[in-house]
C-alpha positions as CSV (number, residue, x, y, z in Angstrom):
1,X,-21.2,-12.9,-5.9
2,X,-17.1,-12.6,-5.9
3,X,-16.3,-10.5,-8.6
4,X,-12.4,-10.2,-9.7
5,X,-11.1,-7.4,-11.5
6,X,-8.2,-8.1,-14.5
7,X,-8.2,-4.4,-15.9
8,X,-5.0,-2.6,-15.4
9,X,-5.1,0.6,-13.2
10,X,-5.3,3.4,-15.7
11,X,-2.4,5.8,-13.7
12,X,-0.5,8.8,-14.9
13,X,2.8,7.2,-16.2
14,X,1.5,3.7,-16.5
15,X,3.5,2.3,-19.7
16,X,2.5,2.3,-22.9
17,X,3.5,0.8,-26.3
18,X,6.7,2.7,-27.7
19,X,5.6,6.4,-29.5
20,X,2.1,6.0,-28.7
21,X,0.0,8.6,-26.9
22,X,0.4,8.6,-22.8
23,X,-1.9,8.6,-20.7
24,X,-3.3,11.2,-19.1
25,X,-6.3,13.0,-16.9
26,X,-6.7,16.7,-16.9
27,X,-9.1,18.5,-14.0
28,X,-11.1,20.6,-16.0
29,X,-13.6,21.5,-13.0
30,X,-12.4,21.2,-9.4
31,X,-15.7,21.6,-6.7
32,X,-13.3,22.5,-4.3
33,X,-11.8,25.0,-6.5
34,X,-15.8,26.7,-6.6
35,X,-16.7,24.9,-9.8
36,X,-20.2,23.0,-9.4
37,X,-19.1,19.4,-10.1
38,X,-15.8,17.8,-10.7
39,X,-14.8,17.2,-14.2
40,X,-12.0,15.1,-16.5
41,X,-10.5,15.1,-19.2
42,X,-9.0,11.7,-20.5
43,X,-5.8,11.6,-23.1
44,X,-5.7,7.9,-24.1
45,X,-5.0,5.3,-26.9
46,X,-6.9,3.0,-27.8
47,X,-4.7,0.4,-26.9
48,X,-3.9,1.9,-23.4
49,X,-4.4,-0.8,-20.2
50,X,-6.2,-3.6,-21.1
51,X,-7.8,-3.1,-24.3
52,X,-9.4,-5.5,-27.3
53,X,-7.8,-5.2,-30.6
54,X,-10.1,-4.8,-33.4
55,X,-9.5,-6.3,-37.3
56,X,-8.8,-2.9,-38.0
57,X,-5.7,-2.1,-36.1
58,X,-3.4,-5.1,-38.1
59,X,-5.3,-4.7,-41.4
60,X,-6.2,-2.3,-43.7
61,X,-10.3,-3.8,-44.7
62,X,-11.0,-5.0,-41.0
63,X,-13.5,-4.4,-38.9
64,X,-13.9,-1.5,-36.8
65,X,-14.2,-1.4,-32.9
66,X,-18.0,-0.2,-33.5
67,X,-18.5,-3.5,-35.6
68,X,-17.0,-6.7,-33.7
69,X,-19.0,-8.9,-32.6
70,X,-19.6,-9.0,-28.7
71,X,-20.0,-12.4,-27.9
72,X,-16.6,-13.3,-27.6
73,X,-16.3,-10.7,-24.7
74,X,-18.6,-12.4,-22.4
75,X,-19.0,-15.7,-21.4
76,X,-17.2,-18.8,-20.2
77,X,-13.1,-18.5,-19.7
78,X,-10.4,-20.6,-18.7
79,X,-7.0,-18.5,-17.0
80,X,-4.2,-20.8,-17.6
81,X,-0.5,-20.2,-16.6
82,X,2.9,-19.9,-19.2
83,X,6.6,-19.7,-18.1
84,X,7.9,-19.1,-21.5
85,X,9.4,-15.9,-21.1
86,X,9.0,-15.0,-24.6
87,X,9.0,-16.2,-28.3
88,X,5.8,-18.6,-30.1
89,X,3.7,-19.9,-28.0
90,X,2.9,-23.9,-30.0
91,X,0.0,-26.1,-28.5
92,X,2.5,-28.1,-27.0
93,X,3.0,-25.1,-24.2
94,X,-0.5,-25.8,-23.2
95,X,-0.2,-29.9,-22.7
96,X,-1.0,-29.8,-19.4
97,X,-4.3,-27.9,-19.6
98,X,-7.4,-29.4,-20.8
99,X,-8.8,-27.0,-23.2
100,X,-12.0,-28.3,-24.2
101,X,-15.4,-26.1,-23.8
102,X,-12.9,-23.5,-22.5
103,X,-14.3,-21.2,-25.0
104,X,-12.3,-18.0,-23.9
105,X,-8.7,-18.5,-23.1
106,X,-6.8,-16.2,-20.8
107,X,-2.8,-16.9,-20.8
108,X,-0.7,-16.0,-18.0
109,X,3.1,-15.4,-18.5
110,X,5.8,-14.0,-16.9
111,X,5.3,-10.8,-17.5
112,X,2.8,-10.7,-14.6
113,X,5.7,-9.3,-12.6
114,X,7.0,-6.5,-14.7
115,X,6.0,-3.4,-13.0
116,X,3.2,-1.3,-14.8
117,X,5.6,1.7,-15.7
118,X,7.9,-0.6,-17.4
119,X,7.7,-2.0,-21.3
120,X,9.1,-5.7,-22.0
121,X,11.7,-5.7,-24.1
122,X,10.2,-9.3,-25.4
123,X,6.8,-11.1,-25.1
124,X,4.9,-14.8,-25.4
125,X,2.4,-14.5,-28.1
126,X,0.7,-17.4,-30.0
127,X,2.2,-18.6,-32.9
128,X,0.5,-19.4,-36.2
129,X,0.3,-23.2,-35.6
130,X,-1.3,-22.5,-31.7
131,X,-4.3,-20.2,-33.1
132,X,-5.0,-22.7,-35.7
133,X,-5.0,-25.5,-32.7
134,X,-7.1,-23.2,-30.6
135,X,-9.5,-22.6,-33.8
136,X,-10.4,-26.1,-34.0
137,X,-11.3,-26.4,-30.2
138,X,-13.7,-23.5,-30.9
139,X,-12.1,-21.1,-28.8
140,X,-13.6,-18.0,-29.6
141,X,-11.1,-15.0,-27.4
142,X,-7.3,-15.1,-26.5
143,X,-6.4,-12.7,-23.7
144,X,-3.1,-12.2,-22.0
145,X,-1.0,-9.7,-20.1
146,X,1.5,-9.4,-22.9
147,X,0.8,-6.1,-24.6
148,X,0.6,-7.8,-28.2
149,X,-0.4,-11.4,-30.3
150,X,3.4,-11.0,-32.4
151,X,7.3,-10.4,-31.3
152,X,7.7,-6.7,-30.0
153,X,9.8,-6.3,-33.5
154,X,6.6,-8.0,-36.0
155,X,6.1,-6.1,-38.9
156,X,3.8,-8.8,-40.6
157,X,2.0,-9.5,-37.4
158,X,1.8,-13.4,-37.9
159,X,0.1,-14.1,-34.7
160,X,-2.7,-11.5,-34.7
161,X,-3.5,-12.5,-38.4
162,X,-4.2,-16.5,-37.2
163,X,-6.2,-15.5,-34.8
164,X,-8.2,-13.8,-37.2
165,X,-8.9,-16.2,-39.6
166,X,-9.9,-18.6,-37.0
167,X,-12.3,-15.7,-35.6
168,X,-10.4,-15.7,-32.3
169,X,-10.6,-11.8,-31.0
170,X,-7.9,-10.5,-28.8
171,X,-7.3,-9.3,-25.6
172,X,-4.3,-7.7,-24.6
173,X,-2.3,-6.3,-21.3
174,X,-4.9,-7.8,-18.8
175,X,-3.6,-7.7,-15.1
176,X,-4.0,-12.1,-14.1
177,X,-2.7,-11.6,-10.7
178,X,-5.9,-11.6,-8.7
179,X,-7.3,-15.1,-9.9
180,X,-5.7,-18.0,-10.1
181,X,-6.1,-20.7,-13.0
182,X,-9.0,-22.4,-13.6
183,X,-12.9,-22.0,-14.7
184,X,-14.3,-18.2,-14.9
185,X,-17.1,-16.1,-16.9
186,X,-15.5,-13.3,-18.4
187,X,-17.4,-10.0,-19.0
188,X,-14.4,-7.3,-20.8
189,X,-16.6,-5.2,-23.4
190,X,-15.0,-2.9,-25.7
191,X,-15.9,0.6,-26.3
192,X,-18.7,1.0,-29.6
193,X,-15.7,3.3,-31.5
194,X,-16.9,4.4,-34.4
195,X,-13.6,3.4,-36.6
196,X,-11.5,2.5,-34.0
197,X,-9.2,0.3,-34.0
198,X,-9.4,-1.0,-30.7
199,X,-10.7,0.3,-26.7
200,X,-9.9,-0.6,-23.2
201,X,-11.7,-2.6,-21.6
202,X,-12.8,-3.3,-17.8
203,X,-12.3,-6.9,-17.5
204,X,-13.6,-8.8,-15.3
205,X,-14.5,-12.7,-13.9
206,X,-16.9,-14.2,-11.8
207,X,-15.5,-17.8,-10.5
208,X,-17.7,-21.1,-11.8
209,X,-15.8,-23.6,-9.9
């Protein structure tokens, strides 16, 4: 069974949103140093590498990490290719992609080529009209490399909102590269994070066509 991995690499100076928390692994026990097993310590955010956002991270009665609903983050997924560089994403981006029993939709952009250590100044992200388009085909999960659903700059966070209210959960800085478009099932469970407001993820598909 071919299994291809979309999770970032989770690497010592791997980019991260502006002021949030690096990342970062510690040795705490070394056996070649005479300790009996090897040991880590992770320093992460929740919204390091390829992570889910939960309700909670965008607004203030959502729900938790620990609380979404895991369906969306397995099942049926089609990977589909963008080469608008940045600004709304509108249904009409999507014209040449049949969308219907897609279920879980995984957007490519351009950013596939930034390097990991390096933040985009701007993104794609869906706009309010595409995630009430996407609603109504039943899609249940949007997942992209871009690192967020709004404009770098969103304070009202228009495009993570939508997706809400058409119970569309979110996916954010997955690595596309390995697969190319088409038919997948997509396994990318969050983390049960009691309050949290969002976990990586290991993403992952195994092809259907």
């Amino acid at each position: 069974m071919t299994i291809i991995d979309i999770s970032r690499d989770l690497v010592k100076g791997m980019t991260v949103w502006p002021g949030d928390t690096p990342y970062n692994l510690e040795t705490i026990l070394d056996r070649r140093q005479g300790d009996s097993v090897h040991l880590t310590t992770l320093t992460i955010s929740a919204h390091t590498g390829s992570h889910a956002d939960a309700p909670r991270h965008f607004t203030d009665d959502g729900t938790t990490m620990a609380q979404v609903d895991l369906r969306p983050f397995w099942g049926p997924a089609c990977i589909v290719t963008i080469t608008k560089e940045s600004g709304p994403l509108f249904p009409a981006d999507f014209a040449a992609y049949d969308l219907r029993g897609a279920e879980r939709l995984l957007v490519r952009t351009p950013l596939e080529s930034l390097p990991p250590n390096q933040f985009p100044a701007a993104v794609p992200y869906p706009s309010p009209e595409l995630a009430d388009f996407l609603g109504a085909l039943g899609i249940l999960l949007y997942g992209t490399d871009a690192p967020s659903m709004d404009a770098i700059d969103s304070q009202g966070f228009p495009g993570h909102n939508a997706l809400l209210r058409n119970g569309i959960a979110i996916l954010e800085g997955l690595d596309l590269s390995p697969a190319k478009d088409g038919r997948y099932q997509l396994v990318a469970l969050p983390l049960k994070i009691v309050g949290g407001d969002g976990s990586p993820v290991r993403a992952a598909l195994r092809p259907l066509e």
